[in-house]
N, C-alpha and C positions, 0 to 999 in steps of 0.2 A: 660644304662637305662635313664641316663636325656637326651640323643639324642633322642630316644624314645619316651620321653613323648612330647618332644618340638614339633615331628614331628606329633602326636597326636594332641598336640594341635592347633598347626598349620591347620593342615589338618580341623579340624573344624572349623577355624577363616576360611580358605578359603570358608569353607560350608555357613556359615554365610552372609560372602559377597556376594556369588553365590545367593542368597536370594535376596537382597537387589540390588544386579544388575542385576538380570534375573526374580524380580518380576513383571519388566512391558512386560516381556512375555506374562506372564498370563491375568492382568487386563487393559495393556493400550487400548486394542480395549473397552472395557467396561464401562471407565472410559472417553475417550474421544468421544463415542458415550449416555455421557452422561444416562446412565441407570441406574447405582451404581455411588454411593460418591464415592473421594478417598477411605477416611478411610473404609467406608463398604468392596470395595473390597478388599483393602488388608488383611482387618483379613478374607475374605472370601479367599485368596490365600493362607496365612498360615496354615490354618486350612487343607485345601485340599493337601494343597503340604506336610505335616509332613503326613496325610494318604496313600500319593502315593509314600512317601519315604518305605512304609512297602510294599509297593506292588511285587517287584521283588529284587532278587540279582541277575541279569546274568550280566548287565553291571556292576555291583560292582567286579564280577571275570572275567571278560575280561579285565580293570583296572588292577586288583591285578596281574597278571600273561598272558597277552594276549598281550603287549605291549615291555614288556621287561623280563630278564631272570630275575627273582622274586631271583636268590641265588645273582644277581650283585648288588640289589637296597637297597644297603644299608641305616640305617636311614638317613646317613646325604646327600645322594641321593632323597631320597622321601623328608627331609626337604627342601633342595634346590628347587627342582621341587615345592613345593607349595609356597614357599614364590617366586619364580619367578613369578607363577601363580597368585599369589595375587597382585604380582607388576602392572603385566599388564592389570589386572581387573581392579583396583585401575586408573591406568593412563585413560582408554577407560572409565570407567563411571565421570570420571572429565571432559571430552570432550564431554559426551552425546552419544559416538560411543558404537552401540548394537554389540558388540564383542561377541565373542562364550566365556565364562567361560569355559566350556566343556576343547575345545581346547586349551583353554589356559594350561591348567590342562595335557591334553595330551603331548604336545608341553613340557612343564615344566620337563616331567616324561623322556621324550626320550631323549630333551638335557642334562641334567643332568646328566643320566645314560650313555651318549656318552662323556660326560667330565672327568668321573672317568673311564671308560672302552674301549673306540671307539666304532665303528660300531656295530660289533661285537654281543655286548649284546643286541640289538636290533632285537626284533622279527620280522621280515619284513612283513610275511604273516599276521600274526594279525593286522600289523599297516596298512598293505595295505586294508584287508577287512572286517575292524571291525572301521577303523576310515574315509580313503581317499576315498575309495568309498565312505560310505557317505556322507563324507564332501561335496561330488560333486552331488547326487544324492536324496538324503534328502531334498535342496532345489526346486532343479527341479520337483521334485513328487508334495511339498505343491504348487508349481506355478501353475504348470496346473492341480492340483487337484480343489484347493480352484476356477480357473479358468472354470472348469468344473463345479462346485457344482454352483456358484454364475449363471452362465447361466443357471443352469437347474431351479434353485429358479423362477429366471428371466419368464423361458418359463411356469413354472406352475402356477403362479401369475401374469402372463402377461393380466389380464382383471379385478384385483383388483388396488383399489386404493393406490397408495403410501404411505396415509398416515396411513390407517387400513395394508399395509404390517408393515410398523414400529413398529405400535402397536401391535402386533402380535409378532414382531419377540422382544420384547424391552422385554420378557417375556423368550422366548426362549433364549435370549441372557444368560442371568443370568442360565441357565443351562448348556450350551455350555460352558462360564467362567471357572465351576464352574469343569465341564472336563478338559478343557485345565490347571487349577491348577495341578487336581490331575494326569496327562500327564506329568508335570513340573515335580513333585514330584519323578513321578517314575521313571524319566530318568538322572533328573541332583545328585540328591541326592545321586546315590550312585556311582559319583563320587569317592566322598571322602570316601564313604564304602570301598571302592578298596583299597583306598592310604592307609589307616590303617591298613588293611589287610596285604596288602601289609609291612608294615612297620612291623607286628605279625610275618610271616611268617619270615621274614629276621633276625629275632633275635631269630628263633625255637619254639616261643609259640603255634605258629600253625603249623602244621607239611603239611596242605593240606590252598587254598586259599576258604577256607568255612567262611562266615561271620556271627561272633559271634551277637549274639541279642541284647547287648549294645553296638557296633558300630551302627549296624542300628536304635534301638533309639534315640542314640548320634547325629547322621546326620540328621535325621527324624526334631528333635527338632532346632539343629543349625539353620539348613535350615529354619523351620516358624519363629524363630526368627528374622533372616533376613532378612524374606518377612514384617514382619510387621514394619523395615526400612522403605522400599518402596525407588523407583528407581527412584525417578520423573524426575531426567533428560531425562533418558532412555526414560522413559513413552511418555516425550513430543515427543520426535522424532518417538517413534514408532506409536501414536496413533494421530499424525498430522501432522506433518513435512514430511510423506510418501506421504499418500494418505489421503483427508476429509472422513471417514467411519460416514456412519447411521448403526445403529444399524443390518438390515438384512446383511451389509458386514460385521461386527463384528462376528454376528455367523457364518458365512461362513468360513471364516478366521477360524475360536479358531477350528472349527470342525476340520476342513481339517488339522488342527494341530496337534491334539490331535489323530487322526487314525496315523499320521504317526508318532508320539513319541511315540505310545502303542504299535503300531508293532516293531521299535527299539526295546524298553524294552524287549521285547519278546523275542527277537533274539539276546540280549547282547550285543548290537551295540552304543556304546555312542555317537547319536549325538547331534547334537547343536540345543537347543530350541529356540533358537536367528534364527539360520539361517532360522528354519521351518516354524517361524510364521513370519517373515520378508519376509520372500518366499508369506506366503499364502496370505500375503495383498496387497504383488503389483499383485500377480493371481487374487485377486479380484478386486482390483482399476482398474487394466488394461482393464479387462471385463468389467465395467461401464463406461470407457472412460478411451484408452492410453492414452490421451494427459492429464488426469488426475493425475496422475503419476507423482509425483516429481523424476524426473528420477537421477538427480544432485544428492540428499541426498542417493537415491539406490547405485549411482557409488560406494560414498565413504562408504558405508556398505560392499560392495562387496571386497573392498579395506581391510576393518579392518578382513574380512575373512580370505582372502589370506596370509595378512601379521600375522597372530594370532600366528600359530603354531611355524613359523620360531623364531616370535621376542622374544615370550615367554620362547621360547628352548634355546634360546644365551640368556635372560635374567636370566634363572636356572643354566645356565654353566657357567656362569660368577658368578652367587651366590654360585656354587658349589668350583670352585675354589680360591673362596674368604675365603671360609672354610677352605681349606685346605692350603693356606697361614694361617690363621690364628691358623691350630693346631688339628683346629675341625675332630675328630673322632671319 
């Protein structure tokens, strides 16, 4: 039972952080196009993202039972997988790198559960088409979508002034934001609905991976806490160090986001809110001008993707087996 709660608690300290390092998901296009203060957006992310945490549980039961064999995942499995997970949030937001939480979280759950079991207890077909597809295809949609939306803004405001599109869109913006939170909300938050679950099920409280309604308040909350953190490292890199966005790229961007993180949710697909809206702002910077494009800062984004799932998975197995040196069971 006190593995349980640890893993409990844990799982919500990871929720928390996931807040605080994937809130400039939501607000950096908004805050560096200058339309919202810091402060205002963040409590306008928190607020949105504890609403879009109620919105679904299908990625919370793809999580719980869609990745790994839910009788292997023992507490001190699910405890290892999130504190590896938190390790490597923790390292990528000290570097300002817009890493996937998501996958980190993913990545944490398999190696772990691969440290106490082998291969084996690994659901292949889930991990193949509930996380790698879209790890790969997630991005590429928000690219040449937000790529596609920003040209077509382009050809239907192509005889207005730039400076009445801004103004125009510096209005618009602040409701697209305000999407793109509650988008955050409903896709990263039940993350850790899962992992709890998940941790329910393995010690028979819950007999099916159905997620109790104080879990998903519990997360709901964690999560706006975390966002009202604020990730400002994150933020800079996402909301300037990419590409310079005015306000009409900003909604472009949060839109092209937010359709593709509510179609996720939909279909219990966990992906990475990081990769999406990173995706949809070099779609749009590129459309205003490739050479616009800090392409240098994208590599090394692309880099902290790739390397996520791996590092995070040998960081949980190595936590996992530091337990079990030490007794923990």
């Amino acid at each position: 039972m006190t593995i349980l709660v640890l893993a409990i608690v844990f799982a919500l300290i990871f929720d928390y952080i996931n807040g605080f390092h994937d809130s400039a998901n939501a607000i950096a296009t908004v805050v560096s196009t200058r339309v919202l203060t810091p402060r205002s957006a963040v409590l306008m992310a928190a607020g949105m993202n504890f609403l879009g945490a109620l919105y679904s549980t299908s990625v919370a039961k793809t999580v719980a039972a869609g990745l790994v064999n839910p009788h292997e995942a023992t507490q001190v499995v699910i405890l290892a997988a999130v504190v590896g997970a938190i390790i490597w949030n923790l390292i990528t937001w000290y570097f300002g790198i817009p890493s996937s939480s998501s996958h980190a979280l993913m990545g944490g759950i398999v190696g772990a559960a691969i440290a106490k079991s082998g291969t084996g207890v690994v659901v292949w077909k889930g991990l193949y088409e509930k996380v790698l597809i879209p790890l790969v295809t997630s991005p590429l949609v928000g690219f040449l979508l937000g790529t596609g939306l920003i040209l077509l803004i382009y050809r239907i405001f192509v005889h207005v002034r730039p400076t009445k599109i801004n103004r125009w869109f510096r209005n618009l913006q602040i409701l697209s934001s305000l999407l793109m939170a509650f988008s955050h909300g409903s896709n990263d938050a039940q993350k850790s609905m899962g992992v709890i679950t998940m941790a329910l099920v393995s010690v028979g409280i819950l007999s099916k991976p159905n997620v109790p309604l104080w879990v998903i308040l519990a997360c709901a909350v964690a999560m706006a806490l975390g966002t009202t953190a604020g990730g400002w490292r994150i933020i800079k890199t996402m909301g300037h160090k990419i590409v310079r966005l005015e306000p009409v790229h900003g909604f472009a961007a949060e839109i092209t986001s937010s359709i593709v993180l509510l179609s996720a949710a939909h279909f219990g697909m966990p992906v990475s809110t990081t990769h999406v809206i990173s995706s949809s702002i070099l779609g749009v910077g590129s459309a205003r001008r490739f050479r616009a494009v800090r392409w240098g800062v994208a590599q090394q984004m692309v880099m902290a993707w790739v390397l996520t799932i791996p590092a995070a998975g040998g960081v949980a197995a190595l936590t996992f087996l530091l337990f079990k040196w030490l007794g923990v069971h």
